[in-house]
C-alpha positions in Angstrom: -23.7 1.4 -15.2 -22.3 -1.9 -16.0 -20.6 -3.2 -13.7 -16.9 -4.1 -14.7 -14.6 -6.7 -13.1 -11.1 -6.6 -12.9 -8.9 -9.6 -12.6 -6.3 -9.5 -9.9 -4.3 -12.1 -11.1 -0.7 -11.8 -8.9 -2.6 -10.7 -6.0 -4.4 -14.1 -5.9 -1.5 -15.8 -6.7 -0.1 -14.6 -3.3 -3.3 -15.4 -1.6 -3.3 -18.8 -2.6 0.2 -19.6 -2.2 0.0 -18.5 2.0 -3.0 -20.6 2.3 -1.2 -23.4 1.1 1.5 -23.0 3.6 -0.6 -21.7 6.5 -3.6 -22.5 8.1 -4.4 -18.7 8.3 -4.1 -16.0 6.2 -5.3 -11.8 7.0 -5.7 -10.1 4.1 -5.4 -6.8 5.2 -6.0 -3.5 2.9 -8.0 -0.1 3.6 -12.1 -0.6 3.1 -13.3 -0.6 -0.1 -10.0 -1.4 -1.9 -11.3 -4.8 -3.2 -10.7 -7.3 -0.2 -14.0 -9.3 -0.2 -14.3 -9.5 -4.4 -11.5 -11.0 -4.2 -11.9 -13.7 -1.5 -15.2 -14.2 -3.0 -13.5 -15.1 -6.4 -11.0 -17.3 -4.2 -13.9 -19.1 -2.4 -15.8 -19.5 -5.4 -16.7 -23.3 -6.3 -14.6 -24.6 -3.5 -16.0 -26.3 -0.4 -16.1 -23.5 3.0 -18.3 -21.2 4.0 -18.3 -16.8 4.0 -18.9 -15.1 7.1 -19.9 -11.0 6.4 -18.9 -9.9 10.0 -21.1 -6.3 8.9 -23.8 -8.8 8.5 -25.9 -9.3 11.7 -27.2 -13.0 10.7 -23.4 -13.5 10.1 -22.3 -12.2 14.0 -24.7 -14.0 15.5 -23.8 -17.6 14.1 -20.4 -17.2 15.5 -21.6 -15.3 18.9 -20.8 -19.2 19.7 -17.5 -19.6 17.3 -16.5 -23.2 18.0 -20.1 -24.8 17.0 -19.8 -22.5 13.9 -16.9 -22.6 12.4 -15.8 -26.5 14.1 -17.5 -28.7 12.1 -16.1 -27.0 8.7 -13.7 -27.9 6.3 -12.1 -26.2 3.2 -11.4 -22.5 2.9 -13.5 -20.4 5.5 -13.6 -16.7 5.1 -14.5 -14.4 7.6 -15.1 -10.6 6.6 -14.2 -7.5 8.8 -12.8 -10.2 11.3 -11.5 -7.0 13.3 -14.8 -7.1 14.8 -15.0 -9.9 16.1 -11.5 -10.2 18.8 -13.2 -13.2 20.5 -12.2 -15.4 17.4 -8.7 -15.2 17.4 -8.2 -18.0 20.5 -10.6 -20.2 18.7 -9.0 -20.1 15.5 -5.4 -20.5 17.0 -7.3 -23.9 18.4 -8.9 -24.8 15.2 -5.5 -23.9 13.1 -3.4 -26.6 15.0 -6.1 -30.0 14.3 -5.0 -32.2 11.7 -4.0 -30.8 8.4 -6.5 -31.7 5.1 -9.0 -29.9 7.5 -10.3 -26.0 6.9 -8.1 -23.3 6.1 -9.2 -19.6 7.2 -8.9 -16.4 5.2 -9.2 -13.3 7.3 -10.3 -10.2 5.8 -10.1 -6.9 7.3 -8.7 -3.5 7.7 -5.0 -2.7 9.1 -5.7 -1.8 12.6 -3.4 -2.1 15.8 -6.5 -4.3 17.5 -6.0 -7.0 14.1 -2.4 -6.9 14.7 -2.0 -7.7 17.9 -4.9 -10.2 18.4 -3.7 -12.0 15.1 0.2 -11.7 16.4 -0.6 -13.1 19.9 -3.2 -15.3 19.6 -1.8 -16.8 16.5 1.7 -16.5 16.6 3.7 -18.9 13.6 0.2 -20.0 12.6 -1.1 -16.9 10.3 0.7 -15.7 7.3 -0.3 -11.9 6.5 -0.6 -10.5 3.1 -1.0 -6.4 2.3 -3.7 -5.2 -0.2 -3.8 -2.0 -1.9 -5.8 -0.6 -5.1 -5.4 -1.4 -8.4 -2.3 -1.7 -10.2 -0.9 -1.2 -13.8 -0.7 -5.0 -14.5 -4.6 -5.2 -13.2 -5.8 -2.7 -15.3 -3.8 -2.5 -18.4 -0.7 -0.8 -19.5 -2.8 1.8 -21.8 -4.3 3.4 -18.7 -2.4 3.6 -16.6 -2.4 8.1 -16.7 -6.2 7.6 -15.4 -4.5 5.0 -12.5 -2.2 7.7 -11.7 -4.7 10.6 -12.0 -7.7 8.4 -10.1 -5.7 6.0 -8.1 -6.4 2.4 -7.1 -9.6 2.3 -5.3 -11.8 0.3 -7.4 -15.2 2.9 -7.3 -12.4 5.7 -8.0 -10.9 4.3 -10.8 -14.0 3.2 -12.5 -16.4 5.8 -11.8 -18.1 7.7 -14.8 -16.0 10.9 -15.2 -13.1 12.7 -13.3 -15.9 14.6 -11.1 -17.5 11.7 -9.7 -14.2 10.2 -9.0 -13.1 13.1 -7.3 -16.5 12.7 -5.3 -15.9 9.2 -4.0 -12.9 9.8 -3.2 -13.9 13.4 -0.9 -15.9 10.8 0.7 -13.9 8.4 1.4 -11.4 10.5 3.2 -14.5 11.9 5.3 -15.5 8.6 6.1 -12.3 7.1 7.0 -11.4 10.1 9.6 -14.7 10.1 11.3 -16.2 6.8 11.1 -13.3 3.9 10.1 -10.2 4.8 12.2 -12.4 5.0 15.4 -13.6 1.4 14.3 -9.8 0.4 14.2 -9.5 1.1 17.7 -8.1 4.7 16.8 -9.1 7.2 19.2 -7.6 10.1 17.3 -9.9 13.4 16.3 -10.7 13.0 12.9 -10.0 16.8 12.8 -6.5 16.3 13.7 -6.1 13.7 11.8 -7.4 15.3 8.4 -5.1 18.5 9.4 -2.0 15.9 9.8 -3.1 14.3 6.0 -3.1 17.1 4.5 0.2 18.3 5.6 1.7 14.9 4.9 0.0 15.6 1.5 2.1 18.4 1.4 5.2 16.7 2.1 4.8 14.2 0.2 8.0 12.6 -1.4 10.2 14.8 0.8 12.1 13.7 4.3 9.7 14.2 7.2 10.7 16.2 10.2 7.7 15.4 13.4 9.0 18.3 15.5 8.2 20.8 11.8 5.1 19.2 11.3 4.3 19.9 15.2 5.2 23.6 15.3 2.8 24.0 12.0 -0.2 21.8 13.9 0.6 23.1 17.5 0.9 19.6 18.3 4.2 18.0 20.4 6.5 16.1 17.8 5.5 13.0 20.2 1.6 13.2 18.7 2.6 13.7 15.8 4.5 10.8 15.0 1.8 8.5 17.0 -0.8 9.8 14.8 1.5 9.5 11.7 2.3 6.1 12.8 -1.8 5.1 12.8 -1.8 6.7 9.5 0.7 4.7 8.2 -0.5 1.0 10.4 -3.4 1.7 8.3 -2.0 1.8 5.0 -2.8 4.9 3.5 0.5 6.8 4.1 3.7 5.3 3.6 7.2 5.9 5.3 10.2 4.7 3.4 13.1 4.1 5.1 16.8 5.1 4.5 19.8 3.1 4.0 22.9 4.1 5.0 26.3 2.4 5.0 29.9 3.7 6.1 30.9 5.3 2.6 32.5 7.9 4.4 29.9 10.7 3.8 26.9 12.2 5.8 23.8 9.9 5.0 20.5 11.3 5.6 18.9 8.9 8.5 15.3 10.0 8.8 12.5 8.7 6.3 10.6 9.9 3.3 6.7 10.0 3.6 3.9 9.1 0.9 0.6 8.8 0.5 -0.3 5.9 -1.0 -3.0 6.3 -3.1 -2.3 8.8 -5.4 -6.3 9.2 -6.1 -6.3 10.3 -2.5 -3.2 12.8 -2.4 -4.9 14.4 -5.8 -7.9 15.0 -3.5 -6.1 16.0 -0.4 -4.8 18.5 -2.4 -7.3 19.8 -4.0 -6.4 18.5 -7.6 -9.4 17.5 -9.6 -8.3 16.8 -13.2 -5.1 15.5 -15.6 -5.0 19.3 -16.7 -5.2 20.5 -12.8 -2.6 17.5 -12.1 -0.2 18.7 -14.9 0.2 22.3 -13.6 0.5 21.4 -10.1 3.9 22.1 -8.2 3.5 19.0 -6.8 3.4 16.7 -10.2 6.8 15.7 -10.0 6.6 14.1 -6.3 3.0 12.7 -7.3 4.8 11.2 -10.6 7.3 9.7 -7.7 4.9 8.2 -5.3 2.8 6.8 -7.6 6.3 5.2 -9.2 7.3 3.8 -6.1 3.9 2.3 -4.8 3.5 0.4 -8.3 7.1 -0.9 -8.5 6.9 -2.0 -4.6 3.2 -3.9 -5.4 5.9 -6.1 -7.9 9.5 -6.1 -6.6 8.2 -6.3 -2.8 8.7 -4.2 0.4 10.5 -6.2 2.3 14.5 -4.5 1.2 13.1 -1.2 -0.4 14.9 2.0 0.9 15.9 5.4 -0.5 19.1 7.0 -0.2 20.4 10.4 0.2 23.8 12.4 1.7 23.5 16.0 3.1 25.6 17.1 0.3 22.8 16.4 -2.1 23.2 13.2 -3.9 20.6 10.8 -3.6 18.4 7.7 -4.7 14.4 7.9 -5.2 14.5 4.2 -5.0 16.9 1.3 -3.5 15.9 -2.3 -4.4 17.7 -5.5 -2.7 17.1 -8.3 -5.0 19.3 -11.8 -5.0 22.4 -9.9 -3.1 22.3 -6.9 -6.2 21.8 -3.8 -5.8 19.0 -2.1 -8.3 18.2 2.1 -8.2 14.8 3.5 -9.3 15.0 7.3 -10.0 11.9 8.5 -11.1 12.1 12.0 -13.2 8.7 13.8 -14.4 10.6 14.8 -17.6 9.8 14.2 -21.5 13.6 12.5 -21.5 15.7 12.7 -18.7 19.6 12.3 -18.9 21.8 10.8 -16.8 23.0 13.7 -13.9 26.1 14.1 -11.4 23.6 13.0 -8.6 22.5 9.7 -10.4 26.2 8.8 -11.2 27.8 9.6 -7.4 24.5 6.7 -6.4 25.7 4.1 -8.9 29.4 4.4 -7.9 28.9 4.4 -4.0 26.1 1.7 -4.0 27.6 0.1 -6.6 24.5 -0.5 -8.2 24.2 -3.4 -10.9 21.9 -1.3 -12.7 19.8 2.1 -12.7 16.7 2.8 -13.8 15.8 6.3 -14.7 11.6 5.9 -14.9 9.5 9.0 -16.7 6.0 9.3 -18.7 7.3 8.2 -21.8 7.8 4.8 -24.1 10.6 4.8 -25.6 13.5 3.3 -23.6 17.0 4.4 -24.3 20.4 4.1 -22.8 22.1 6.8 -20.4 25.3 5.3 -20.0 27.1 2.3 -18.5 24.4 0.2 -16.5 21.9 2.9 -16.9 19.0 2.8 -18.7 15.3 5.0 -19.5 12.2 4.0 -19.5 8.5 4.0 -19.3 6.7 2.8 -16.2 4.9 -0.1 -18.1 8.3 -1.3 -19.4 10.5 -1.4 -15.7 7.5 -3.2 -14.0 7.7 -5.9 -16.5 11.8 -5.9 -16.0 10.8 -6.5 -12.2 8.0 -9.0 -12.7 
């Protein structure tokens, strides 16, 4: 098969920027989602040196960190850092000599262990930057139906046919449970843990309830939400957040769940095909996750909420940009119209526009402020 490389284009950009304003940068994503291609194309024809942590050769040169990594200068990259805890006092050391001297790029997967040993060892001196799959703007606007059906992880997206996809990405979930979290420092039964998934799976795109999910697993609302929390610290299932103001009305307060990747929710729930994905009951929440995830990879995460009242009205999407207010509805329709629930969100966030997102091309107006359009189309609006 020949191998095919994708530029990642604003995902570098970030990179580059934080390593020009700190002397450390994690780059933190699940495995295999395209972390070390990357740093390799960063480190390519620059001065530093590449450490492989899974590399034996590579763990024992820094068994003895400062006599490694001292003497270097320019970008240094160490790989599956998470291994390797005894590092983080020596870089925090390393980071603070003179600048012009070496600048190190961490790579490695979310995991409570990374975040604390990076937070405390090298508190206001590391810069941390989120990786995911692929995105539309990475692989190009004409596919992005095989991005949604296949999701972002790079041996997913690009493998020979739907089956083989479907295949890696079985695998991956297997490995991950049994085999990756315990790595992480995740000391959860990869049982449990694939029981919890699924159900998430299940819920996914809806407001989460722990104490529901508990009575379902026969687990206390408490271990639920830990192990939902370790889900979600290691970026395959997302919560999104409310917001709620005094408008006078009952706000819902607890948060919306996602999985991520929609390549893994199709295959947590059983869906192996566009034609399979079509039929689903769940192709309208997919058609929302997948939404939100690429509109967050460009707008940011930082003030991203969603917003609903008990009474019904809500908002799939709430996006704080240069003190505006922007709403993302996403509707799996051919052409969606303008509803009571979409107009009671502009007037009580008093939104500065509304963006209706569904599978289609054409953009058209739905009234004052309002506007439809295809997924290709908003991201650019965003950019």
């Amino acid at each position: 098969m020949k191998r095919v490389l994708i530029e990642r284009l604003r995902l570098a950009r970030r990179v580059a920027l934080a390593l020009r304003r700190s002397r450390v940068v994690a780059l933190t994503g699940p495995r295999q989602c395209g972390k070390t291609t990357l740093a390799r194309a960063l480190a390519a024809g620059r001065r530093g040196a590449y450490f492989d942590l899974e590399d034996p050769v590579a763990a024992v040169r820094l068994a003895e960190p400062v006599t490694a990594l001292g003497p270097l200068r320019g970008l240094v990259v160490i790989d599956e850092v998470q291994r390797a805890p005894h590092l983080f006092p020596v870089l925090r050391v390393l980071a603070d000599r003179n600048p012009g001297e070496a600048r190190f790029l961490l790579l490695g997967s979310a995991s409570p262990e990374l975040m604390r040993h990076a937070s405390e060892s090298l508190a206001g001196r590391v810069e941390f930057v989120d990786m995911a799959g692929f995105m539309i703007e990475e692989v190009g606007e004409d596919a992005w139906r095989r991005l949604w059906q296949r999701g972002g992880f790079p041996r997913s997206f690009l493998a020979r046919g739907e089956a083989a996809s479907l295949a890696w990405r079985e695998d991956f979930i297997r490995t991950f449970l049994e085999r990756d979290l315990r790595n992480l420092g995740i000391n959860v039964p990869a049982a449990a843990l694939r029981r919890l998934w699924s159900m998430l799976a299940h819920y996914h795109g809806q407001v989460w309830n722990a104490s529901e999910i508990g009575r379902s697993l026969g687990e206390a609302h408490t271990t639920v939400k830990r192990h939902a929390d370790s889900l979600c610290g290691a970026l395959v299932v997302r919560q999104l957040q409310p917001w709620f103001e005094n408008l006078g009305k009952r706000q819902i307060k607890a948060p919306k769940v996602y999985v991520r990747d929609s390549g893994l929710l199709h295959a947590l729930l059983g869906i192996g095909s566009p034609a399979a994905l079509a039929q689903h009951p769940k192709v309208g929440a997919s058609w929302e996750g997948f939404v939100i995830e690429q509109v967050l990879a460009v707008a940011g995460e930082r003030n991203a909420y969603y917003w609903g009242t008990q009474s019904g009205a809500e908002l799939d999407l709430l996006l704080l940009r240069g003190g505006k207010r922007y709403g993302v509805e996403v509707k799996h329709a051919d052409a969606p119209r303008l509803t009571k629930s979409m107009a009671i969100a502009q007037h009580d966030l008093g939104l500065e526009r509304l963006f209706v997102v569904y599978p289609g091309s054409e953009a058209y107006a739905l009234g004052k402020h309002a506007v439809a359009l295809g997924l290709p189309e908003l991201l650019r609006e965003l950019a």
